[in-house]
N, C-alpha and C positions, 0 to 999 in steps of 0.2 A: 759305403753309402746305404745299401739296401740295410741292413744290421742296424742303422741309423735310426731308418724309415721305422723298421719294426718296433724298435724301442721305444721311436716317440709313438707310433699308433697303438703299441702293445695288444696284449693276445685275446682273442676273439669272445666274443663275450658268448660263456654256455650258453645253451639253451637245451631243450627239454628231445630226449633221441629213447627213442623204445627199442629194446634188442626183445626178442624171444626165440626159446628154448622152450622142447619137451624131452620131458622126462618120461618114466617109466608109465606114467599116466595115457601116454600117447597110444600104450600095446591096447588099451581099455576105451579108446574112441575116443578120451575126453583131448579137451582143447589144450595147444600149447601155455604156456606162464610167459606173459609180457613183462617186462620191466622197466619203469623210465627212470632215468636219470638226466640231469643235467652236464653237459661234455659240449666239447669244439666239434667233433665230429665221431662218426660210429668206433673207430677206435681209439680216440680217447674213451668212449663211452662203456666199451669193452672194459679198458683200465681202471674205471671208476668204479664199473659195477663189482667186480673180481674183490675190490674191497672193501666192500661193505654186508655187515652182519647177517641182513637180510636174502643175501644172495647165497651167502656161505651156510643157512640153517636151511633156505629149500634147498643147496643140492646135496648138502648131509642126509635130509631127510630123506630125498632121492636116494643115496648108497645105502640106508639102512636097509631098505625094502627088499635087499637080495644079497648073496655071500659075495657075488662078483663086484660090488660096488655100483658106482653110479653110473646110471644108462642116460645122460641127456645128449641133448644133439642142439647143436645151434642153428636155428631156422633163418638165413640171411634174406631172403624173399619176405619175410615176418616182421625185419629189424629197419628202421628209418627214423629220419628227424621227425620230430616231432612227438606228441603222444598218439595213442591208437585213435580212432576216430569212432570207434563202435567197442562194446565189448568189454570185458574186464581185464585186469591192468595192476600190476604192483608199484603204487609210487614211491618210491624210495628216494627223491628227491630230499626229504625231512632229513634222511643220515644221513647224509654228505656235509663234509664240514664247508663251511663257509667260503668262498674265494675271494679275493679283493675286487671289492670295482673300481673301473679306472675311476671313480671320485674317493676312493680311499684307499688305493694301494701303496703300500712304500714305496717312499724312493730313497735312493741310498744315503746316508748321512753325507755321503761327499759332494753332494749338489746340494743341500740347504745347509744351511748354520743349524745347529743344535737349540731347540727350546725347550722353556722349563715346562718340566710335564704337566705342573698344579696351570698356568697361563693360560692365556687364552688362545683359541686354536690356528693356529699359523694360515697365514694368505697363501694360497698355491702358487710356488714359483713354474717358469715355465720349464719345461719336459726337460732342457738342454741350454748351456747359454750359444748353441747356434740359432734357437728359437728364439734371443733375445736380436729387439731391432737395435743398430747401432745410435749413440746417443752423439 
C-alpha cells in the first residue's frame, strides 16, 4: 500500500540546496565555493553536483595547483536547503538537465492507450484505476 501511495504522490519536487567546499584557496584566507543546485535533499544534492561540468572544472582546477592533487574539504555546517542568503554563490542550476513535473511526467504506456504523436494532446488519465470512482 505505502509503494502505492508513493506512486500516486511521486517524488518530491527539487528545490534549490547549496553545498560548499574549500579548496586550496582556504590555505590563503579566501572564502569557501558555494554551489546550488536543484535535488530532494543534501544528498541527492551531493549526487547531482558530482555531475555536472561545472563542479568537475573547479576541482580539476583545484588538483592542478599542486603534484598531490586536490586539497578540498566539504564544509557541511556551510551546506543547506536553499540558496546562500548573503555572499557569492555558483549557480549551476542552468546544467542540470531537466526533470519531469508531475504535470509532465511519463506514465507508463500500460496505464494509457497509445496516441498518435502529430494529435492532440491527450486528457490526463488518473494516476491508477484504484483512483478511478466506481461507475
Amino acid at each position: 500500500m505505502l509503494e502505492c501511495l508513493a506512486y500516486l504522490v511521486g517524488p518530491p519536487t527539487p528545490r534549490a540546496f547549496t553545498l560548499t567546499f574549500a579548496g586550496r584557496e582556504r590555505h590563503d584566507g579566501q572564502a569557501p565555493t558555494s554551489f546550488v543546485v536543484n535535488a530532494a535533499n543534501l544528498d541527492d544534492a551531493a549526487h547531482v553536483l558530482a555531475g555536472l561540468p561545472s563542479w568537475h572544472e573547479w576541482y580539476q582546477a583545484d588538483a592542478a595547483c599542486a603534484e598531490e592533487g586536490a586539497d578540498v574539504v566539504y564544509m557541511p555546517e556551510q551546506s543547506h536547503a536553499g540558496p546562500p542568503s548573503s555572499g557569492h554563490f555558483v549557480d549551476v542550476r542552468g546544467e542540470q538537465s531537466p526533470r519531469p513535473s508531475p504535470a509532465n511526467a511519463t506514465v507508463p504506456s500500460a496505464a494509457r492507450p497509445a496516441a498518435p504523436a502529430t494529435g492532440p494532446r491527450p486528457a490526463a488519465d488518473p494516476a491508477s484505476s484504484a483512483a478511478r470512482t466506481p461507475r
